[in-house]
C-alpha positions as CSV (number, residue, x, y, z in Angstrom):
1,X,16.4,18.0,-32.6
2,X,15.3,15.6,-30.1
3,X,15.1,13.0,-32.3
4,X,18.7,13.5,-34.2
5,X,20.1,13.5,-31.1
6,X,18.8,10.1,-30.3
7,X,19.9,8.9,-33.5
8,X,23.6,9.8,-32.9
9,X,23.5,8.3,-29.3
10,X,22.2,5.1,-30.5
11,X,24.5,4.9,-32.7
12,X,27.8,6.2,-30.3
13,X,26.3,3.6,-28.1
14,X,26.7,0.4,-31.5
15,X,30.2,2.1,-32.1
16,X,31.0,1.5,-28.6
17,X,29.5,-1.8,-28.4
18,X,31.4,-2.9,-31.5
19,X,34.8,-1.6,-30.6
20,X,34.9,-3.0,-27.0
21,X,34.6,-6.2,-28.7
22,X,37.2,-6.1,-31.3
23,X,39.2,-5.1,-28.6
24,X,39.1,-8.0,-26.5
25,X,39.9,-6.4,-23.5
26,X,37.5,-8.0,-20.3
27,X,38.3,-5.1,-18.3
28,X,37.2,-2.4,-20.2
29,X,34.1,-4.0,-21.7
30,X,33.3,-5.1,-17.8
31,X,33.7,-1.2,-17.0
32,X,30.7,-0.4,-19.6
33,X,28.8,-3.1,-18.0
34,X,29.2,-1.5,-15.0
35,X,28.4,2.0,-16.6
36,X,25.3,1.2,-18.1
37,X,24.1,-0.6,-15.3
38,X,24.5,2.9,-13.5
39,X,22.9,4.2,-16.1
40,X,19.8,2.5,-15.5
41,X,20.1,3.6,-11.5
42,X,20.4,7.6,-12.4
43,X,17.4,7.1,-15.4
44,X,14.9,5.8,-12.9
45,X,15.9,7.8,-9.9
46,X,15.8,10.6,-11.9
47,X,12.1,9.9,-12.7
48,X,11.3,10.1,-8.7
49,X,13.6,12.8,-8.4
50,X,14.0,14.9,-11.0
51,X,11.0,14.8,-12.9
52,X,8.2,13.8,-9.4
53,X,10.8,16.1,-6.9
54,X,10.3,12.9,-4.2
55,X,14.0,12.4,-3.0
56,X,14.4,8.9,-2.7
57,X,17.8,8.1,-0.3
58,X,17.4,4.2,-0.2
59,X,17.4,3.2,-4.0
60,X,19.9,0.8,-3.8
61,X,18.2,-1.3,-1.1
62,X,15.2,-2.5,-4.5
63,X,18.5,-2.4,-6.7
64,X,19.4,-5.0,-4.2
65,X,16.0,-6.6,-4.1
66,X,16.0,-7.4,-8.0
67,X,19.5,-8.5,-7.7
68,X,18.7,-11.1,-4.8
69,X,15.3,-12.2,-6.4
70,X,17.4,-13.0,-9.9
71,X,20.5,-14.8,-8.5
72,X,18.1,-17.0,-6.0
73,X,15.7,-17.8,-9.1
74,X,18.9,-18.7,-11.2
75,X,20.9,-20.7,-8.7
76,X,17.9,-22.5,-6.6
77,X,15.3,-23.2,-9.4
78,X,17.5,-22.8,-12.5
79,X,15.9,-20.2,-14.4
80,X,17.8,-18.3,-17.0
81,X,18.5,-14.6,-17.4
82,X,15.2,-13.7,-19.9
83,X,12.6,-15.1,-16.5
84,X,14.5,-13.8,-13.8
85,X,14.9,-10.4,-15.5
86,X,10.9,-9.3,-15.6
87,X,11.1,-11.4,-12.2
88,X,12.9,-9.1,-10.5
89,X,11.6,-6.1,-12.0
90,X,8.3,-7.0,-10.6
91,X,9.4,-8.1,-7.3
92,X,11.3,-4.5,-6.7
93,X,8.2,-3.1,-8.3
94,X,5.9,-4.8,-5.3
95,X,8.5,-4.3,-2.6
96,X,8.7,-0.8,-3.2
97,X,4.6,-0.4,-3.3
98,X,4.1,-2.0,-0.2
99,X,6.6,-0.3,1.6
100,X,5.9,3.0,0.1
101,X,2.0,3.0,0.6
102,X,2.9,4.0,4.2
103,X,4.9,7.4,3.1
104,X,2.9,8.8,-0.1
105,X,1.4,11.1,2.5
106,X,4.8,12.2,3.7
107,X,6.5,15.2,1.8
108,X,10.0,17.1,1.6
109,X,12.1,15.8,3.9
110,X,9.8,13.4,5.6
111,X,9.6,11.3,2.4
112,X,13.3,11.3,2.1
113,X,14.4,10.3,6.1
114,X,11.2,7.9,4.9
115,X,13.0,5.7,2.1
116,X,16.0,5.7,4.1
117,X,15.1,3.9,6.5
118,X,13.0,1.7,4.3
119,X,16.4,1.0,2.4
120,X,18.3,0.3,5.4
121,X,15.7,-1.9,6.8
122,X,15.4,-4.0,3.1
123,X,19.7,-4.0,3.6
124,X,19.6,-5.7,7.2
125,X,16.6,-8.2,6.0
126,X,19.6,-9.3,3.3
127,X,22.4,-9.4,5.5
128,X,20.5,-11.3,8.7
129,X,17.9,-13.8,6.6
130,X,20.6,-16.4,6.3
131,X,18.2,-18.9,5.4
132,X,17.7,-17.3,2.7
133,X,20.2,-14.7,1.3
134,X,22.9,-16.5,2.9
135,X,23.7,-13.4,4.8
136,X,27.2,-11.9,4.6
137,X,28.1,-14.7,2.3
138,X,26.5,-13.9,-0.3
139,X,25.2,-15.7,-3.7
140,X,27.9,-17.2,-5.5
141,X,27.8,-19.2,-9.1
142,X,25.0,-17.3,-10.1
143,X,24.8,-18.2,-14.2
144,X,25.4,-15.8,-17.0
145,X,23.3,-14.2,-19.6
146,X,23.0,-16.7,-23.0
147,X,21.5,-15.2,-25.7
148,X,20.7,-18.0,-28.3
149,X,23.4,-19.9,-27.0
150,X,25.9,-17.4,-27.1
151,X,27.9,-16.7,-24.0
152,X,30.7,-14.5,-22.4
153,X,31.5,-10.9,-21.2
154,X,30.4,-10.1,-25.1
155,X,27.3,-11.6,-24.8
156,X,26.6,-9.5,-21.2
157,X,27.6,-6.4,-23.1
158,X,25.4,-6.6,-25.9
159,X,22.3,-7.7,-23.7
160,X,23.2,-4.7,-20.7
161,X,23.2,-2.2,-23.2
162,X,20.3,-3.0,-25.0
163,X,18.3,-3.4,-21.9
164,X,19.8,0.0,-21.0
165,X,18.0,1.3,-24.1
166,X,14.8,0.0,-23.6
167,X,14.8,1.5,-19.7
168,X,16.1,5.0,-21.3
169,X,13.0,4.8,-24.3
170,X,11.0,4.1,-21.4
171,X,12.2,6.7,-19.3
172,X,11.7,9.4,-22.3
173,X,7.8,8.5,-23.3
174,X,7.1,9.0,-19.8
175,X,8.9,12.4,-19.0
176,X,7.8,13.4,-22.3
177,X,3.7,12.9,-22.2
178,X,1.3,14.1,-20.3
179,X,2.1,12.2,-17.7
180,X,5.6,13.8,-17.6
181,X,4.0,16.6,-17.3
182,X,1.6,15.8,-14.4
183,X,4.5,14.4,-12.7
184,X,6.1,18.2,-13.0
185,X,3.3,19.4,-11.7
186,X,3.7,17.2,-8.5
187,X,6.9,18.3,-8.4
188,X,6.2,22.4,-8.6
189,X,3.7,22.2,-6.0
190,X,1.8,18.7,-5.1
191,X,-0.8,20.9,-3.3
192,X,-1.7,22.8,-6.2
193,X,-1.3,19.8,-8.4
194,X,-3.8,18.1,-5.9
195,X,-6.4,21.3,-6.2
196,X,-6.2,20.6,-10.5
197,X,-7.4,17.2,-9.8
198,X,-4.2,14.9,-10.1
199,X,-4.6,12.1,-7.7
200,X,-0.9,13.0,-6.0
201,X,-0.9,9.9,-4.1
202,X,-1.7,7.5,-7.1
203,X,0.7,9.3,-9.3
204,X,3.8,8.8,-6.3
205,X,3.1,5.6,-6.2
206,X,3.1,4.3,-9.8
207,X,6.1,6.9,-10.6
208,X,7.7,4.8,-7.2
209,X,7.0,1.5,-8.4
210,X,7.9,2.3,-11.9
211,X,11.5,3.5,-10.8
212,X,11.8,0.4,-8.6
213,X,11.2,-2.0,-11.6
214,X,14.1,-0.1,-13.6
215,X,16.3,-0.7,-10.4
216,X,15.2,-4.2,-9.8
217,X,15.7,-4.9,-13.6
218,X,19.3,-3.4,-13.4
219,X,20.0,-5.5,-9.9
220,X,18.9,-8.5,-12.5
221,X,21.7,-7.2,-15.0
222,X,24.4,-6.7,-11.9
223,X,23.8,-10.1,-10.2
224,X,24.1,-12.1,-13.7
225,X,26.8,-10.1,-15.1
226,X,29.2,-10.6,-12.0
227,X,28.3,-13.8,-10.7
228,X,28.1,-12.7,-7.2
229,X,26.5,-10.6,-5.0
230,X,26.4,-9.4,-1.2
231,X,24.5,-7.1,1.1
232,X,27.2,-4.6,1.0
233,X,27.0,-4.2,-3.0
234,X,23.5,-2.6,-2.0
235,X,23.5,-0.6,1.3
236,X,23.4,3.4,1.6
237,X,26.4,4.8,-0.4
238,X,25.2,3.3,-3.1
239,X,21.8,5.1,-3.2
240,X,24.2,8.3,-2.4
241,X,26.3,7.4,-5.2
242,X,23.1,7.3,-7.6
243,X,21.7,10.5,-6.4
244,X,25.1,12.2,-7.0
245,X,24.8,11.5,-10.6
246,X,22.0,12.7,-11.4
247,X,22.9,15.7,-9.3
248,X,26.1,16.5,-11.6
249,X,24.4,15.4,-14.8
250,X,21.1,17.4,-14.0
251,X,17.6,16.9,-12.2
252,X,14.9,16.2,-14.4
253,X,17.4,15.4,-17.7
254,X,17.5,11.9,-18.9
255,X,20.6,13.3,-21.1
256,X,22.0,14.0,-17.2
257,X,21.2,10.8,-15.9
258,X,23.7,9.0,-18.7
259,X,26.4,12.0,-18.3
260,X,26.5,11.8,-14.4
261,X,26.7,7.9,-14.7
262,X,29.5,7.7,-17.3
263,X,31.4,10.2,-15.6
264,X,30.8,9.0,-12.1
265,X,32.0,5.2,-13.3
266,X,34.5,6.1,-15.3
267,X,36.3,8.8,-13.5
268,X,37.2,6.6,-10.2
269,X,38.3,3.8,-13.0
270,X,40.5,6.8,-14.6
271,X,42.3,8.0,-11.7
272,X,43.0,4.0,-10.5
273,X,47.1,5.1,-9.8
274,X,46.2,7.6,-6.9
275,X,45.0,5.2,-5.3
276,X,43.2,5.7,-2.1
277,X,43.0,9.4,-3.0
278,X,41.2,9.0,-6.1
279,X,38.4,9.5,-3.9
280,X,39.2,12.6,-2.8
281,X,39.6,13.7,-6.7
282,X,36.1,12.7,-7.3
283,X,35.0,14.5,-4.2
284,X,36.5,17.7,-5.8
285,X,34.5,16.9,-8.9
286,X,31.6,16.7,-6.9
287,X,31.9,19.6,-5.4
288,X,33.3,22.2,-7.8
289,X,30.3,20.6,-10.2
290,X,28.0,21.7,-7.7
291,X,29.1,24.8,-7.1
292,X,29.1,26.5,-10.5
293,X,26.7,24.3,-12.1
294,X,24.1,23.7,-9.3
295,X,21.4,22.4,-12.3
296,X,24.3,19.7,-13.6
297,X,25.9,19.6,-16.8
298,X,22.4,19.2,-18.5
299,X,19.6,20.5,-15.9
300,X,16.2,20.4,-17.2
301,X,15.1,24.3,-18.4
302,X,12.6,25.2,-15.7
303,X,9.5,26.8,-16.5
304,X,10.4,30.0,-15.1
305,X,13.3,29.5,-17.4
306,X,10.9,29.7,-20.4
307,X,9.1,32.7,-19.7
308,X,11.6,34.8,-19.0
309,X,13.0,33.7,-22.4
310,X,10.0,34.6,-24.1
311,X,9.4,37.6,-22.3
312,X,13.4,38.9,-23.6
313,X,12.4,37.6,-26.9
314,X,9.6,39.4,-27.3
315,X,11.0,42.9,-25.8
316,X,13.6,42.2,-28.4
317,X,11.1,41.9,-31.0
318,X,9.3,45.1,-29.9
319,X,10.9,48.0,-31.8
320,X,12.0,50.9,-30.1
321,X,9.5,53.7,-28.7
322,X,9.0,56.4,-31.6
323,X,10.2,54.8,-34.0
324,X,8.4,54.7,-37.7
C-alpha cells in the first residue's frame, strides 16, 4: 500500500510540475518553489522530532547556515548550484554537530531552550559578521540553478522538486529500517533505549546532523532560487513556522510533513485579500487543528495504538462463551 501510494504522489508531483509550466504563470510556480522548500524543513525536522522526540526550536538558524554558505560560494568564488548544494549540506551538517555535542546529554525541555538559543546565537553571527555576511544587507545577485544550460523559474522548479524527492526517499529508508526504529525507541524512553544498548548519544547526534544537512540543502535551494537572502529570512519564527507543520500534518508522518507544508504555504498565499488578517485565519487553523486532531491530519499510529487494535481484533475473533 505503501508503495502505490508513493507511486501516485510521484506522479501528482510530475502532473504538477508539468502543468505549472504550461501555465506560464511565475507566481504560482514560485509559490511551489516555496512549498517544497518547506517541504524539505517539515521532512527533516520531523526526523528529530517526530520520529527521535528531540524538539528542536532553532531549525531555521542551519536552514540559514546552508543558505549563507551557498550564496557566498556562488557570488565570491563563482561556483554553480550542483557544488554549493552538497556544500551547504555539509556545512549545516558540521555546524549543527559541533554545536550540538554540548546538549546530547540534555533532554525534554533542556534540549529544546538548548537549540534555541543555539539558533539565535547562529542568527546574530549572520546579522553582526559584516565582513562576511554583509549583515542586515544581505547577499544579493546570487546566480540561479542551470541545469545543462537551461535556465529560468522552470528550470528552479524542476530541480527543487526533484531534490525534494530525494530528501523525502531519504527521509522514508530511514524512518522505515531499523534505524527508524531505534530512533522510536529513543523517542519512547531514551533511558530504556540506553539499558538495550543503543548508544542514545551517537544516535542524537547523527539523526541531528542528518536533519541539518536536509535543512542546509534546502537553505542551498532558497538562496539560489530567490537571488537574495538576509538574516531575517532565518531567525525564530521560522523554526516556529516549521514545527507548526509538522504539528498539523502529524509527528512522526513523512505523509504529515508534506500536508502541514502545503497547507501551511499555501493557505497564507490563499487568503492574500484579507490582508493583514490572514494571519489571524491561519491562527484559527492552527488552533482548531490542534484541538480536535492533536496527532495532525496524518499522526504516526503509536504503538499503544497497535495493541489495542490487536487486542479488539482478537476479542472479535474469539467466539462467544458457550457457544458450539
Amino acid at each position: 500500500m505503501s508503495a502505490r501510494l508513493n507511486l501516485w504522489l510521484g506522479l501528482a508531483l510530475a502532473a504538477l510540475v508539468v502543468g505549472l509550466i504550461a501555465s506560464g504563470s511565475g507566481y504560482f510556480v514560485q509559490i511551489a518553489i516555496t512549498t517544497m522548500i518547506f517541504v524539505i524543513l517539515a521532512a527533516s525536522l520531523n526526523l528529530i522530532t517526530g520520529s527521535a522526540g528531540l524538539l528542536s526550536l532553532g531549525h531555521a538558524a542551519f536552514f540559514g547556515v546552508g543558505a549563507y554558505v551557498a550564496a557566498l560560494l556562488a557570488t565570491r568564488y563563482g561556483w554553480s548550484f550542483w557544488a554549493t548544494l552538497p556544500a551547504a549540506a555539509v556545512a549545516a551538517a558540521l555546524v549543527g554537530a559541533v554545536v550540538a555535542i554540548p546538549t546530547m546529554r540534555l533532554t525534554s525541555i533542556y534540549f529544546s531552550v538548548a537549540t534555541l538559543g543555539i539558533g539565535e546565537m547562529i542568527y546574530v553571527t549572520l546579522l553582526n559578521w559584516v565582513g562576511l555576511t554583509r549583515g542586515p544587507m544581505g547577499i544579493r545577485s546570487i546566480p540561479s540553478i542551470e541545469l545543462f544550460g537551461w535556465k529560468g523559474i522552470e528550470c528552479q522548479l524542476v530541480v527543487t522538486a526533484a531534490v525534494m524527492l530525494g530528501v523525502l526517499w531519504l527521509v522514508h529508508r530511514l524512518v522505515h529500517s531499523y534505524y527508524g526504529n531505534s530512533l522510536r525507541a529513543l523517542r519512547e524512553d531514551d533511558a530504556c533505549a540506553d539499558a538495550m544498548g543503543i548508544d542514545t548519544g551517537r544516535l542524537k547526534l547523527q539523526s541531528f546532523g542528518v536533519a541539518c544537512a536536509m535543512a542546509g540543502a534546502a537553505g542551498a535551494l532558497f538562496a539560489h532560487t530567490t537571488g537574495y537572502i538576509s538574516p531575517d529570512s532565518f531567525r525564530f519564527g521560522e523554526s516556529i513556522l516549521v514545527l507548526s507543520m509538522i504539528v498539523v500534518g502529524g509527528l512522526g508522518s513523512l505523509y504529515g510533513s508534506i500536508i502541514g507544508a502545503v497547507i501551511l504555504s499555501v493557505l497564507p498565499e490563499l487568503l492574500r485579500d484579507l490582508g493583514s488578517y490572514r494571519m489571524i485565519a491561519v491562527g484559527v487553523v492552527l488552533f482548531l487543528s490542534i484541538l480536535f486532531l492533536p496527532r495532525g491530519l496524518v499522526g504516526e499510529v503509536s504503538a499503544l495504538d497497535l495493541i489495542r487494535r490487536q487486542i479488539r481484533q482478537r476479542q472479535q475473533r474469539r467466539p462467544e462463551a458457550g457457544a458450539w
